[in-house]
HTML snippet that shows the backbone in 3Dmol.js (N, CA, C, O; Angstrom):
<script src="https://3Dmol.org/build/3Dmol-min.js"></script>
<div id="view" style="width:600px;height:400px;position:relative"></div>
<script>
const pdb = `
ATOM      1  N   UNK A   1       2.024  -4.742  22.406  1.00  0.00           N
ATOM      2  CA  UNK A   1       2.398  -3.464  21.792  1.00  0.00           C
ATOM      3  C   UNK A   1       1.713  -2.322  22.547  1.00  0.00           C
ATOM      4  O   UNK A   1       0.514  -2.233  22.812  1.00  0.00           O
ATOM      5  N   UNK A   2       2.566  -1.579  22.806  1.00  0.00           N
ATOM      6  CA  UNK A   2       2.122  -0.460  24.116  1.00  0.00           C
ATOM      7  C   UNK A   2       1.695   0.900  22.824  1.00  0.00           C
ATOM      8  O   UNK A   2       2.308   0.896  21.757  1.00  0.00           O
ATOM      9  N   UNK A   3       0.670   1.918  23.093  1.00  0.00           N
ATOM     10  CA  UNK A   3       0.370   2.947  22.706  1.00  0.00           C
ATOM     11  C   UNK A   3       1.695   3.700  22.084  1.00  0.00           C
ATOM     12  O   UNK A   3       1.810   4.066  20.915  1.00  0.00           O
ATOM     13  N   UNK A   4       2.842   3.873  23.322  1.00  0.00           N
ATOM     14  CA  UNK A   4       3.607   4.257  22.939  1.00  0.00           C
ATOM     15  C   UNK A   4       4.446   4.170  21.715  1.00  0.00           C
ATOM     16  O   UNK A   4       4.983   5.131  21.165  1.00  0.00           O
ATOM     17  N   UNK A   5       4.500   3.061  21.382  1.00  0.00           N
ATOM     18  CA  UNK A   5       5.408   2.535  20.735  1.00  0.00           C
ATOM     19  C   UNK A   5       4.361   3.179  18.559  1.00  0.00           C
ATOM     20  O   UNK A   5       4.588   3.646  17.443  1.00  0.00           O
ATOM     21  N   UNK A   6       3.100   2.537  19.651  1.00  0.00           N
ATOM     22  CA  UNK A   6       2.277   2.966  18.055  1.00  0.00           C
ATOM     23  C   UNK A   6       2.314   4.875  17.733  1.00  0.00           C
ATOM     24  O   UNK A   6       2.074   5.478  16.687  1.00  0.00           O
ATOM     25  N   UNK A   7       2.682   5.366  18.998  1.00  0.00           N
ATOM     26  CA  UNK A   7       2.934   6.639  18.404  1.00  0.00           C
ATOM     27  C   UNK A   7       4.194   7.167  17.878  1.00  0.00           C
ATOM     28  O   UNK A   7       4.289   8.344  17.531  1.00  0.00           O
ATOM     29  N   UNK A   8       5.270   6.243  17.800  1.00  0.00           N
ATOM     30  CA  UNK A   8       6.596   6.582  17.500  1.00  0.00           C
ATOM     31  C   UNK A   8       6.707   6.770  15.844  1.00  0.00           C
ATOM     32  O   UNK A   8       6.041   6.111  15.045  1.00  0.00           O
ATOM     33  N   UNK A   9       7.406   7.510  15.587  1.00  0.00           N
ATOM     34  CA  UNK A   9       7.010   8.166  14.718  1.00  0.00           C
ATOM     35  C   UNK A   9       8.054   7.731  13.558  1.00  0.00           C
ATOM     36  O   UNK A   9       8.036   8.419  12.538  1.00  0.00           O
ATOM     37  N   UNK A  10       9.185   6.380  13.644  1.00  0.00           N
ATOM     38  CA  UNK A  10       9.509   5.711  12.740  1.00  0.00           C
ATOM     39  C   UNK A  10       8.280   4.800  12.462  1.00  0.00           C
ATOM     40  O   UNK A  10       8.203   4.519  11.267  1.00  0.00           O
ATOM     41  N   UNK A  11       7.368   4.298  13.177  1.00  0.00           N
ATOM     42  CA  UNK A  11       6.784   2.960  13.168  1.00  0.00           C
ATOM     43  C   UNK A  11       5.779   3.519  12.200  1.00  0.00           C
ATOM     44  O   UNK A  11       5.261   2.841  11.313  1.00  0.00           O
ATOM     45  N   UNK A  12       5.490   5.001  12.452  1.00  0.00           N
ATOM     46  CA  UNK A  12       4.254   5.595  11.954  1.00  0.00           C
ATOM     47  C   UNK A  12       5.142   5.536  10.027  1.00  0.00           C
ATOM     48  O   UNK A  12       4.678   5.025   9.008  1.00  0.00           O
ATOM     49  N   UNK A  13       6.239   6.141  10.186  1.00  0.00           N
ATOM     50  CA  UNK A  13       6.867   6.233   8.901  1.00  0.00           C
ATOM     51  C   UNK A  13       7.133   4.710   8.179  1.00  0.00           C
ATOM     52  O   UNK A  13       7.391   4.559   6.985  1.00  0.00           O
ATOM     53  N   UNK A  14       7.025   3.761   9.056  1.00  0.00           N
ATOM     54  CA  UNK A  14       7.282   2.208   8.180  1.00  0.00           C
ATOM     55  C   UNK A  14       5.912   1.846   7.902  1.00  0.00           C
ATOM     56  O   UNK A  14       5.988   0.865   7.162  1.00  0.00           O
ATOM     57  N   UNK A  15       4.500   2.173   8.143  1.00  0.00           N
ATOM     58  CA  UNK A  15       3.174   1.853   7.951  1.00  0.00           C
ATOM     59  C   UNK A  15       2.988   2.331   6.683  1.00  0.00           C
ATOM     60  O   UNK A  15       2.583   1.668   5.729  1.00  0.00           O
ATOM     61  N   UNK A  16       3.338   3.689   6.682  1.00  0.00           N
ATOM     62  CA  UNK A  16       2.734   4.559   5.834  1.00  0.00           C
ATOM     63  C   UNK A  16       3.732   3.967   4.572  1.00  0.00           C
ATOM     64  O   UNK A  16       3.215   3.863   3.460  1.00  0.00           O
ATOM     65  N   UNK A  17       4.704   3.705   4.697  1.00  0.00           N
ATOM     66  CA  UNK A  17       5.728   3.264   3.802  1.00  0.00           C
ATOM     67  C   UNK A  17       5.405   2.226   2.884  1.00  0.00           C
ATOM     68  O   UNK A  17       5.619   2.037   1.687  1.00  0.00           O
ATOM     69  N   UNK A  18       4.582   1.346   4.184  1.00  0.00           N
ATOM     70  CA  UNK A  18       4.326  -0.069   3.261  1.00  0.00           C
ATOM     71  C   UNK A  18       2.515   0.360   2.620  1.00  0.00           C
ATOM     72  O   UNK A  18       2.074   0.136   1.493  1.00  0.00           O
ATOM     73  N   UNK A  19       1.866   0.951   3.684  1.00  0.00           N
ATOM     74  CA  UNK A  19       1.078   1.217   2.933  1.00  0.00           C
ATOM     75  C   UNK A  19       0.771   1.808   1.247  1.00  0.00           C
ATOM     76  O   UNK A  19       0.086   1.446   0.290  1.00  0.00           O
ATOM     77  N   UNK A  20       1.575   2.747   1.515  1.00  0.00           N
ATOM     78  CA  UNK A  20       2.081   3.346  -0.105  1.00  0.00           C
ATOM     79  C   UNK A  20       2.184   2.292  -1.338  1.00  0.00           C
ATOM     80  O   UNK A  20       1.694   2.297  -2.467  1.00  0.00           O
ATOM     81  N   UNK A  21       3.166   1.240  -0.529  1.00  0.00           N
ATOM     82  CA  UNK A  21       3.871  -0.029  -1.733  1.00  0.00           C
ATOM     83  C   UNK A  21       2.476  -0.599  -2.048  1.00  0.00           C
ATOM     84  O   UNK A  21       2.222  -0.848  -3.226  1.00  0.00           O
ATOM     85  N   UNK A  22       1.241  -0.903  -0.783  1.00  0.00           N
ATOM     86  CA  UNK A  22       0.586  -1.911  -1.344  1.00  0.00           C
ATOM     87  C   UNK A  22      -0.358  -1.307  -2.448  1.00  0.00           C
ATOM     88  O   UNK A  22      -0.794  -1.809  -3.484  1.00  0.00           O
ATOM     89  N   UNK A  23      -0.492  -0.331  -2.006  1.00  0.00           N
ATOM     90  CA  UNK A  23      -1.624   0.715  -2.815  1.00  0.00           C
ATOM     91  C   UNK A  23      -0.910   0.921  -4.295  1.00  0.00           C
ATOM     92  O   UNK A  23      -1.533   1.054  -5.348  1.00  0.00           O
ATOM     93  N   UNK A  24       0.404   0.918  -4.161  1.00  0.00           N
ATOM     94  CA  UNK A  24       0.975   1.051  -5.777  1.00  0.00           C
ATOM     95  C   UNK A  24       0.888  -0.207  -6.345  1.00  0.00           C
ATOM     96  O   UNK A  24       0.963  -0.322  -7.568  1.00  0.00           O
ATOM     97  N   UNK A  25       0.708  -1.377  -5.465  1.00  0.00           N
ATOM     98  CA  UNK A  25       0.699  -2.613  -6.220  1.00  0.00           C
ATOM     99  C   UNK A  25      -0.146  -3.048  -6.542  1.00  0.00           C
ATOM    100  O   UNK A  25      -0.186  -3.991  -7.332  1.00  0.00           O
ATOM    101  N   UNK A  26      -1.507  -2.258  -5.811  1.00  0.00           N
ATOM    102  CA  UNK A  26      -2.854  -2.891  -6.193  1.00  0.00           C
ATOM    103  C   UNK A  26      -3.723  -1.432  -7.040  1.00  0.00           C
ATOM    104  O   UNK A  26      -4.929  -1.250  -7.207  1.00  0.00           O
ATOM    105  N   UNK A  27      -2.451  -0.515  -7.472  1.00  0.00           N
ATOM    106  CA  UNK A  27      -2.862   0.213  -8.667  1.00  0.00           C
ATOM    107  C   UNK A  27      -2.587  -0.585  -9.493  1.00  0.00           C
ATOM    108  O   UNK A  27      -3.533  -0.977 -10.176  1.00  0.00           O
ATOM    109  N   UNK A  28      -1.514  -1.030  -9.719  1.00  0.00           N
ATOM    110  CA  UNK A  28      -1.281  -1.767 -11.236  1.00  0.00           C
ATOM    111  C   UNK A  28      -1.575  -3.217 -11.271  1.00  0.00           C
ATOM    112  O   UNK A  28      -1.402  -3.883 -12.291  1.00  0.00           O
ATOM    113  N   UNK A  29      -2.045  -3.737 -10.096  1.00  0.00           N
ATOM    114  CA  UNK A  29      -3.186  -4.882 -10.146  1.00  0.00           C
ATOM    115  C   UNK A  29      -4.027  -4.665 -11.160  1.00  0.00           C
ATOM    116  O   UNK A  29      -3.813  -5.031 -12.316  1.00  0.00           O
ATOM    117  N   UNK A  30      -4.985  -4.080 -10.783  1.00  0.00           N
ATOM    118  CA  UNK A  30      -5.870  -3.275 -11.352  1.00  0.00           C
ATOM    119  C   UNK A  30      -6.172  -2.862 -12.800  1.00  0.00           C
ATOM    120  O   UNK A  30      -7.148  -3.106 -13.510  1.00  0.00           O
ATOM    121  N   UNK A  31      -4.887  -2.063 -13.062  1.00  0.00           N
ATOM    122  CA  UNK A  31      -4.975  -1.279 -14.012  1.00  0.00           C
ATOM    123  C   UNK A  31      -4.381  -2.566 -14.897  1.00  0.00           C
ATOM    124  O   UNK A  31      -5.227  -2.990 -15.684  1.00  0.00           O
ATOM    125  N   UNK A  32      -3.631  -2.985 -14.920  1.00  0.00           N
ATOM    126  CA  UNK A  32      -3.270  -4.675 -15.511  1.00  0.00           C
ATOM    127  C   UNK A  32      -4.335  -5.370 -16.027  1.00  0.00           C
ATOM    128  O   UNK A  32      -4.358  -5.869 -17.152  1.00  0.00           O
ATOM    129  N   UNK A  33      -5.286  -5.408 -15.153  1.00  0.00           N
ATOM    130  CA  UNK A  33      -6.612  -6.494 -15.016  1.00  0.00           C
ATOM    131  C   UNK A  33      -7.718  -5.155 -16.378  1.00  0.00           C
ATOM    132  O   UNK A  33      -8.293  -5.595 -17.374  1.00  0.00           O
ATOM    133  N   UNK A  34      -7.712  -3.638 -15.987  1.00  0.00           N
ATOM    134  CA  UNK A  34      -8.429  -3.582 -16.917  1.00  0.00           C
ATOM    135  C   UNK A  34      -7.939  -3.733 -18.326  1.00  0.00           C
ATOM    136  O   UNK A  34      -8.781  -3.988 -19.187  1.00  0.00           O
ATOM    137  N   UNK A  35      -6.541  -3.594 -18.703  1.00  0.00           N
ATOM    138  CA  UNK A  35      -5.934  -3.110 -19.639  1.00  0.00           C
ATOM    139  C   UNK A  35      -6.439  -4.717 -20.631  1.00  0.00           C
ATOM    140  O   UNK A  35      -6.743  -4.920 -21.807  1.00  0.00           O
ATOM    141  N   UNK A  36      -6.301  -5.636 -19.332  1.00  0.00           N
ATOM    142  CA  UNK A  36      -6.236  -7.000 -20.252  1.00  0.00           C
ATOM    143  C   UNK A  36      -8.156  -7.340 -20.605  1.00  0.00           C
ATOM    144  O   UNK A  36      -8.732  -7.933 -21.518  1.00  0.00           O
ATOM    145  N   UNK A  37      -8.635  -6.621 -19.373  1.00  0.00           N
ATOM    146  CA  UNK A  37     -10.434  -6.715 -19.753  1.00  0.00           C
ATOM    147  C   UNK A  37     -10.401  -5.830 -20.960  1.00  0.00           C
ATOM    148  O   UNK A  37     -10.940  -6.310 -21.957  1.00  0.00           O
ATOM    149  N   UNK A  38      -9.921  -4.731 -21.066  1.00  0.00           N
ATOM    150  CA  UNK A  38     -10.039  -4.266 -22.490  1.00  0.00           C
ATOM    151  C   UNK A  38      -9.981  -4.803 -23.617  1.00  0.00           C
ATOM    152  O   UNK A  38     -10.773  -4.599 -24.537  1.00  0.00           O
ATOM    153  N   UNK A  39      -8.877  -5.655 -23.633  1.00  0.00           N
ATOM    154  CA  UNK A  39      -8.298  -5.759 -25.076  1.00  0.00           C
ATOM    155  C   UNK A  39      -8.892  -7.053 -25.529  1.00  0.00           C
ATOM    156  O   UNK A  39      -8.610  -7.560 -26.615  1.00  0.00           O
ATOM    157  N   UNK A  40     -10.099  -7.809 -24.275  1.00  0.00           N
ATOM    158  CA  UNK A  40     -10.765  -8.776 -25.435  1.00  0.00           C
ATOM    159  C   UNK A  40     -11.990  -8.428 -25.307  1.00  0.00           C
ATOM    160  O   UNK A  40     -12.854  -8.938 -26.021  1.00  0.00           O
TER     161      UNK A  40
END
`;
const viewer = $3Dmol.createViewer("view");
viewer.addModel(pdb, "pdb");
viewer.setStyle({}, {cartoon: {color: "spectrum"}});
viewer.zoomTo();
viewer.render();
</script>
């Protein structure tokens, strides 16, 4: 994988893309895990 390619600016838009998903998935990881530490 050449520099170039890491500066292209779909590749930059599919990172950030998935990044987003994982971060929303490991919000409600999370927030799941306290909701259920709460309630016992």
């Amino acid at each position: 994988m050449s520099t170039g390619s890491l500066l292209n600016c779909s590749d930059n838009l599919k990172l950030v893309y998935k990044l987003w998903i994982f971060l929303k998935f490991l919000h409600g990881l999370v927030s799941n895990m306290v909701m259920f530490y709460c309630a016992h």
